[in-house]
Every structure is written in structure tokens, then in C-alpha cells.
N, CA, C and O of each residue as an XYZ file, in Angstrom:
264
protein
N    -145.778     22.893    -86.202
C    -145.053     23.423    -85.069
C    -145.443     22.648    -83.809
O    -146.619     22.466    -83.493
N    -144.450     22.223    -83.139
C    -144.984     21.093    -82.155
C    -144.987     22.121    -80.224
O    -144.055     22.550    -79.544
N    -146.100     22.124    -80.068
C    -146.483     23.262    -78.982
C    -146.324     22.714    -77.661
O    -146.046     23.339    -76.637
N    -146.605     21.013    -77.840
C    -146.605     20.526    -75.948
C    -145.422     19.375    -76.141
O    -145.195     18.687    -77.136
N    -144.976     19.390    -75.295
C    -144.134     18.087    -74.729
C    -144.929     17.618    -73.461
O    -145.385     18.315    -72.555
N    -144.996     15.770    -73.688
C    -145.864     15.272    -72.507
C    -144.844     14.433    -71.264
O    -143.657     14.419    -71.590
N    -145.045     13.987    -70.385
C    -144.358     12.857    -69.515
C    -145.805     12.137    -69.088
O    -146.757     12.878    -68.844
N    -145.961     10.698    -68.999
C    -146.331      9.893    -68.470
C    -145.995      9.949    -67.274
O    -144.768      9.906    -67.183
N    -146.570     10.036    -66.172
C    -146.697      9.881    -64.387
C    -147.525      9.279    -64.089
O    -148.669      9.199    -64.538
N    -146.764      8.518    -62.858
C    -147.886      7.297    -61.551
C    -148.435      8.252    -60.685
O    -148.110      9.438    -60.634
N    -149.293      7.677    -59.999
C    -150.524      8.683    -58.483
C    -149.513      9.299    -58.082
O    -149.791     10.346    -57.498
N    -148.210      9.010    -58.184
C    -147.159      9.627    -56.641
C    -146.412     10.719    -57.574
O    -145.563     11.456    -57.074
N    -146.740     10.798    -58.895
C    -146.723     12.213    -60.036
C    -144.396     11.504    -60.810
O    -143.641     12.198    -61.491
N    -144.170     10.359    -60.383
C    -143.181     10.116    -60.657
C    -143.176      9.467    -62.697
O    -144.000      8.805    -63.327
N    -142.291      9.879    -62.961
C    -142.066      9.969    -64.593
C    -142.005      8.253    -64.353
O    -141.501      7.594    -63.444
N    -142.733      7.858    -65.558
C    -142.632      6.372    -65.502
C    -141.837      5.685    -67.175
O    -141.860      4.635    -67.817
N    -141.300      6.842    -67.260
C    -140.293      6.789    -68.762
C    -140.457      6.363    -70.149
O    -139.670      6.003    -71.025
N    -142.095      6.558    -70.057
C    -142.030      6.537    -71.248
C    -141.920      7.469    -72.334
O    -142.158      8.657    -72.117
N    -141.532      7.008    -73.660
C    -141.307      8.138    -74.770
C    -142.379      8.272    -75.280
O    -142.925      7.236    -75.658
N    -143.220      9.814    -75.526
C    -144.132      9.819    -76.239
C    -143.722     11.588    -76.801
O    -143.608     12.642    -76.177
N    -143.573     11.177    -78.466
C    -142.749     12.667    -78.950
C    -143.682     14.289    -78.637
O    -144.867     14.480    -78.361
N    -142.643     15.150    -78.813
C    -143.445     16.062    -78.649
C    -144.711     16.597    -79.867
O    -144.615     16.310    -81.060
N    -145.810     17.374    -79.308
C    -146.437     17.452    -80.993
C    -147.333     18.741    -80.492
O    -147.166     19.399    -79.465
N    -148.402     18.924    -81.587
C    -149.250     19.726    -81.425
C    -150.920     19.159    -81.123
O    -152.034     19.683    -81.152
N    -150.430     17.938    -80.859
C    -152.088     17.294    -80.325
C    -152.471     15.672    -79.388
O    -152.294     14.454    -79.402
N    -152.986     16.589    -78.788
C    -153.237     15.875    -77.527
C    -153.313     14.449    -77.830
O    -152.523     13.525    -77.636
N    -154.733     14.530    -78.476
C    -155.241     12.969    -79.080
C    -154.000     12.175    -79.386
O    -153.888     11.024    -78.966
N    -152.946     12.830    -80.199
C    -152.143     11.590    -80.183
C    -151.246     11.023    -78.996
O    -151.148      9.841    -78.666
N    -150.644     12.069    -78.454
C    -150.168     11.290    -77.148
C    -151.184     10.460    -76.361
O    -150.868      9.342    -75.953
N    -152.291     10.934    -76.156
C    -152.899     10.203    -75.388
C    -152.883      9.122    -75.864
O    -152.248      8.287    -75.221
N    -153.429      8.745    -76.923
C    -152.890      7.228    -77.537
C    -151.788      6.523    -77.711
O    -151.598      5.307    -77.724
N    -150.981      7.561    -77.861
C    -149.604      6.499    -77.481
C    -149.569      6.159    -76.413
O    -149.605      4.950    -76.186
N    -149.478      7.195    -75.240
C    -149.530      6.271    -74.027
C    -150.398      5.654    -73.401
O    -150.126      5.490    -72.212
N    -151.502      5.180    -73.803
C    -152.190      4.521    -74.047
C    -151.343      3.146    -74.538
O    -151.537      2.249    -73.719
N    -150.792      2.883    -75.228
C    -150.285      1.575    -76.328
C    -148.950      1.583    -75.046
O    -148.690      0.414    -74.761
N    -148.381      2.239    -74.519
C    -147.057      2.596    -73.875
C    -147.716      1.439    -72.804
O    -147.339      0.277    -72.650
N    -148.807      2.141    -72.135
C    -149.525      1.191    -70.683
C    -149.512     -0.112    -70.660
O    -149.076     -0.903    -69.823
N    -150.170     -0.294    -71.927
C    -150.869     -1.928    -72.388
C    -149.329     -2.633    -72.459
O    -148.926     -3.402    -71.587
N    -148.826     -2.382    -73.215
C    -147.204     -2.791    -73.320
C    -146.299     -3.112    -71.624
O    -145.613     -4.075    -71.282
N    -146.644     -1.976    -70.945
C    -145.903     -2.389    -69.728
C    -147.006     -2.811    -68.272
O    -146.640     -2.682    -67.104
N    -148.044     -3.197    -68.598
C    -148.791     -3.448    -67.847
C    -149.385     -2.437    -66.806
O    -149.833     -2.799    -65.717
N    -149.342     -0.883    -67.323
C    -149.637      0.091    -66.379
C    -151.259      0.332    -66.610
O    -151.693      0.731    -67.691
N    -152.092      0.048    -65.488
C    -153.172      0.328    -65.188
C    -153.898      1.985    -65.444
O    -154.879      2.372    -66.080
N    -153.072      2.538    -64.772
C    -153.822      4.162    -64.748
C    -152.781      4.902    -64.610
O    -152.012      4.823    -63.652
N    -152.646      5.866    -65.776
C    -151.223      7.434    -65.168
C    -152.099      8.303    -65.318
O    -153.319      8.327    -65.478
N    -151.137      9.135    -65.227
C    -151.417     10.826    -65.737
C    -150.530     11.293    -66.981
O    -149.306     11.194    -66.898
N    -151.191     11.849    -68.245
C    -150.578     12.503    -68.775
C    -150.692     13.794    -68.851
O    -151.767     14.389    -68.914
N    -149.166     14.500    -68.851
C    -149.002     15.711    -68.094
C    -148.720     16.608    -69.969
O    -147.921     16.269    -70.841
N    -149.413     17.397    -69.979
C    -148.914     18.628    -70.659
C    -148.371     19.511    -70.623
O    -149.047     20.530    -70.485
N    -146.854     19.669    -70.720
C    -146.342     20.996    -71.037
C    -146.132     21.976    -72.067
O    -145.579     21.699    -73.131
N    -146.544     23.062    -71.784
C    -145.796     24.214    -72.960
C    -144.793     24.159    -73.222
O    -144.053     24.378    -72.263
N    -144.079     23.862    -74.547
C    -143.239     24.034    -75.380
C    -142.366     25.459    -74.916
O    -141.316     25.338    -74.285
N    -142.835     26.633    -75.242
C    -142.771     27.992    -74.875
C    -142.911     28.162    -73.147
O    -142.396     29.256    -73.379
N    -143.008     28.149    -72.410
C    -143.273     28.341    -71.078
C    -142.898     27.103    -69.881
O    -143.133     27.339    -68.696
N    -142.346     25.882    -70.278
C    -142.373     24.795    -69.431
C    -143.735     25.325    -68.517
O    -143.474     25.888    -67.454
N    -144.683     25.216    -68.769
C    -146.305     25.544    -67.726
C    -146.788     24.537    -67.765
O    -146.449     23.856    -68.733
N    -147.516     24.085    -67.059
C    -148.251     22.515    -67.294
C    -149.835     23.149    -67.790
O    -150.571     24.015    -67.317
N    -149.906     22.423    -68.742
C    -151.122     23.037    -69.400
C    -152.550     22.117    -69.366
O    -153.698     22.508    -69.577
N    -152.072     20.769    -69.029
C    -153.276     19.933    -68.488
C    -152.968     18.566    -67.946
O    -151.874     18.032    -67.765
N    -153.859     18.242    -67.788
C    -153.317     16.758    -66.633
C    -154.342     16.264    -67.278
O    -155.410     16.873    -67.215
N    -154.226     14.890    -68.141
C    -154.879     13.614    -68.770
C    -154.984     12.628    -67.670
O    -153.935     12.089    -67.316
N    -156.338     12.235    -66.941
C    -155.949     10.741    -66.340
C    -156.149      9.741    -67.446
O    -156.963     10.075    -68.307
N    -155.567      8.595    -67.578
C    -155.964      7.288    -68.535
C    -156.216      6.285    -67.427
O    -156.051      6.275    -66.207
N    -156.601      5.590    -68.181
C    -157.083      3.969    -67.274
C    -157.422      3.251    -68.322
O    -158.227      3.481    -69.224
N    -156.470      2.027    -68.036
C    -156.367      1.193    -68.894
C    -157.263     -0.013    -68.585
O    -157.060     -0.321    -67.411
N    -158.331     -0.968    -69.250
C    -159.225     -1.848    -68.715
C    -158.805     -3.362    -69.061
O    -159.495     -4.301    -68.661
């Protein structure tokens, strides 16, 4: 059962379009967008968690890419 849908966002909280599917675990989005960054040369986002059930934001991931 897939519980969060994520969006990738820049500092200024704007969707930076990437696709990363919805699921039930964190770890993997974070790694995709992770692979999403490296691919488009993005330094540092935020990945945003939403509830599936509630559109609520359920956590804010920073990444930084080295």
C-alpha cells in the first residue's frame, strides 16, 4: 500500500520536476532523488513528504549532493 507521495524542491520550496513514484518508504525516494540530482546537476533540495490519506506534509528530507 503506497502511503507517501514525494516532490523534489529548491531553497525557494519550488517543485523542480522531478518524478519519483509514490511508495511506502522513504529510503527509496530518497535515493532516487538522489540519482534525479546527479543526473541534472542539482546540488541540494528538499524532499517533501506527503500523506497519501491527508495531503499533510509529513517530513522534509534535506539532500546534498557532493
Amino acid at each position: 500500500m503506497k502511503r507517501y507521495y514525494y516532490q523534489l524542491v529548491d531553497e525557494q520550496y519550488d517543485e523542480l520536476g522531478a518524478f519519483i513514484p509514490d511508495g511506502s518508504h522513504k529510503e527509496t525516494a530518497e535515493n532516487r532523488a538522489k540519482v534525479w540530482m546527479r543526473e541534472n546537476n542539482v546540488s541540494e533540495a528538499t524532499l517533501v513528504v506527503n500523506s497519501m490519506r491527508t495531503d499533510n506534509i509529513l517530513d522534509m528530507i534535506l539532500i546534498t549532493i557532493k
